[in-house]
Rosetta silent file (secondary structure, phi, psi, omega in degrees, C-alpha in Angstrom):
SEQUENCE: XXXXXXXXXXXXXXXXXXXXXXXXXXXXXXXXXXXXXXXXXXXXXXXXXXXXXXXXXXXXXXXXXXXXXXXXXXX
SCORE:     score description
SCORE:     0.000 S_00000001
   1 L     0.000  123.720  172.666   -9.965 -112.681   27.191 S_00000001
   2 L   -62.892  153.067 -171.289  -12.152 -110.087   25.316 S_00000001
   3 H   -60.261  -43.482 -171.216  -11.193 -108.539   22.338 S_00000001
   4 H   -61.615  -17.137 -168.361  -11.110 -104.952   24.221 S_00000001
   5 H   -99.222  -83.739 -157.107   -8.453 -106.537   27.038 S_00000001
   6 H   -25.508  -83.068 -156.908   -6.089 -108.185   23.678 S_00000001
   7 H   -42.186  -40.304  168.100   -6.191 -104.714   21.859 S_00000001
   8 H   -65.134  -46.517 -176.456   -5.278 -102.932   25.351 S_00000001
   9 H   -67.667  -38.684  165.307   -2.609 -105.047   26.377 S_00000001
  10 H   -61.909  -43.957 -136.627   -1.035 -104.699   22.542 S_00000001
  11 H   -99.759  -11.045 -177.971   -0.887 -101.246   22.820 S_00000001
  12 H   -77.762  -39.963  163.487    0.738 -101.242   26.290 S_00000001
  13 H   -84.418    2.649  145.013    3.610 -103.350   24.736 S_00000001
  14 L   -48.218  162.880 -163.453    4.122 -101.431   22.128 S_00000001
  15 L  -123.048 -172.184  166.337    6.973  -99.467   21.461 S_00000001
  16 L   -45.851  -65.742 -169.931    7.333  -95.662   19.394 S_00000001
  17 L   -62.437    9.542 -176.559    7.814  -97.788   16.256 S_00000001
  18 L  -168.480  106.825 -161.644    4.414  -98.969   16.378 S_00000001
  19 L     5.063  -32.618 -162.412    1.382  -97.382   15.468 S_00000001
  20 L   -84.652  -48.782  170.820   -0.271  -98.953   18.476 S_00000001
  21 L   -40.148  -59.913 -172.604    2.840  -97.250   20.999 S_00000001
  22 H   -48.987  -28.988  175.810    2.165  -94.048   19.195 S_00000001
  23 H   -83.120    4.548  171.174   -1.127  -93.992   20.360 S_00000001
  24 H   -90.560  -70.621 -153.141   -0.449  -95.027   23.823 S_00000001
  25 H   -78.403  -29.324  165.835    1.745  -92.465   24.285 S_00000001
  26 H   -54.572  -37.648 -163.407   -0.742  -89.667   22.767 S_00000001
  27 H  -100.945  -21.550  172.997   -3.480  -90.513   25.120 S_00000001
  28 H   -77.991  -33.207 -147.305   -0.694  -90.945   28.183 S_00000001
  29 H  -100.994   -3.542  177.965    0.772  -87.613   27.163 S_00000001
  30 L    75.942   16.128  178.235   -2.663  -85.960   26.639 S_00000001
  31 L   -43.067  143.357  159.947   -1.643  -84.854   23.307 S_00000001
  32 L  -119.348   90.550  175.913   -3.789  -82.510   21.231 S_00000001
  33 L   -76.099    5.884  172.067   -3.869  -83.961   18.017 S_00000001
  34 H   -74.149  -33.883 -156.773   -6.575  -81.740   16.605 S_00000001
  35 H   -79.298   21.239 -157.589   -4.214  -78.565   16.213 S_00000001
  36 H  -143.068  -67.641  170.231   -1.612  -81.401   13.978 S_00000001
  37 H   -36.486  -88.335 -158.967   -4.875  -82.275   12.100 S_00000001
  38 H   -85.641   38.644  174.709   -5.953  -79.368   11.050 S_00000001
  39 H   -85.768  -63.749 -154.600   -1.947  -77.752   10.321 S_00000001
  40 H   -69.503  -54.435  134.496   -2.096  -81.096    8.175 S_00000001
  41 H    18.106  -84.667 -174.097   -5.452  -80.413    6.712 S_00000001
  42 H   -45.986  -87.506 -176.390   -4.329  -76.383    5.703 S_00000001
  43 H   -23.076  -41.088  160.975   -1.438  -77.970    4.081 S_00000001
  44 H   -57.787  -74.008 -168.596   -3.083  -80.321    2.009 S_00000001
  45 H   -69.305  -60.601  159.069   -5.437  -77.495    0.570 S_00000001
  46 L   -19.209  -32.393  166.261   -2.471  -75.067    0.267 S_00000001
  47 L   -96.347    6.247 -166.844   -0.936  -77.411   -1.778 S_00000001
  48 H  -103.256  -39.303 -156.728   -3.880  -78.336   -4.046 S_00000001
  49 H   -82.634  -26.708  155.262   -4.670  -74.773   -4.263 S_00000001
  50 H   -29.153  -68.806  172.564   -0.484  -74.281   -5.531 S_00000001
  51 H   -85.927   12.169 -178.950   -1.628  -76.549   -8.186 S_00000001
  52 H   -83.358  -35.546  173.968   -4.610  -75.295   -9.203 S_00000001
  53 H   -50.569  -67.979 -147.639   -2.760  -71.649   -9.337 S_00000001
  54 H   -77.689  -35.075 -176.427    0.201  -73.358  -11.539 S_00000001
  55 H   -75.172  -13.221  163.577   -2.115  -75.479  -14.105 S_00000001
  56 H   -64.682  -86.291 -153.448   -4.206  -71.840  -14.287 S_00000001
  57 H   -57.477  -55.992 -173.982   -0.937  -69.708  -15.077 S_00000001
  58 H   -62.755  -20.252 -153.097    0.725  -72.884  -17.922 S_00000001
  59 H   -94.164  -67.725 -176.093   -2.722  -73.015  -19.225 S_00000001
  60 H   -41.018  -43.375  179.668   -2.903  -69.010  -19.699 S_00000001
  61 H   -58.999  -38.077  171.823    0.690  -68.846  -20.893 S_00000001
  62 H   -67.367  -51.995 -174.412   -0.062  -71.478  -23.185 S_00000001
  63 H   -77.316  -15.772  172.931   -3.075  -70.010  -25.051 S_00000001
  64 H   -58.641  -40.407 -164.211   -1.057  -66.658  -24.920 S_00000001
  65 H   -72.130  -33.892 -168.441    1.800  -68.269  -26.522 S_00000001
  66 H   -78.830  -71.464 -172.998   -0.943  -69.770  -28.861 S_00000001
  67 H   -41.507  -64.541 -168.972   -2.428  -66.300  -29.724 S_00000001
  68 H   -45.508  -48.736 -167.911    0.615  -64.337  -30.399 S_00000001
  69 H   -57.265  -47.902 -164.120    2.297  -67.291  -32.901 S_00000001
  70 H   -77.008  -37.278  172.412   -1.305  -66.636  -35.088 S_00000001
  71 H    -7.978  -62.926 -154.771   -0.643  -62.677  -34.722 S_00000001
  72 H   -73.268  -35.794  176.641    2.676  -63.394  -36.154 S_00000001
  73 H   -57.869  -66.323 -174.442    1.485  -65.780  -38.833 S_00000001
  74 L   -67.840   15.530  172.901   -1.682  -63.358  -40.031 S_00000001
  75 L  -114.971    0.000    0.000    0.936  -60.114  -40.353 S_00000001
């Protein structure tokens, strides 16, 4: 039996709970897994660019926090 008949026949007994079903059932059901790509994709950068936003804003706050303390020291 060829490797390409094994790998087919796994995925036909697969079930939901495994990796090989899901992917059975995407290709029976005609799924469009690009628009789930890139949603997951957006998300990903949405969240990197969250932290890049929050480690900006502590970083600013910080040297603010920083200035003001020598203000108060040099008066």
């Amino acid at each position: 039996m060829s490797r390409i008949n094994e790998v087919i026949m796994a995925a036909e007994s697969a079930g939901p709970d495994n990796p090989a079903g899901w992917i059975r059932q995407c290709l029976a059901e005609n799924w469009d897994v690009s628009r789930y790509v890139a949603e997951a994709q957006a998300a990903r950068k949405a969240e990197e660019e969250r932290r890049r936003r929050t480690e900006y804003y502590r970083e600013l706050e910080r040297r603010t926090r920083e200035k003001l303390a020598q203000e108060v020291v040099g008066t």
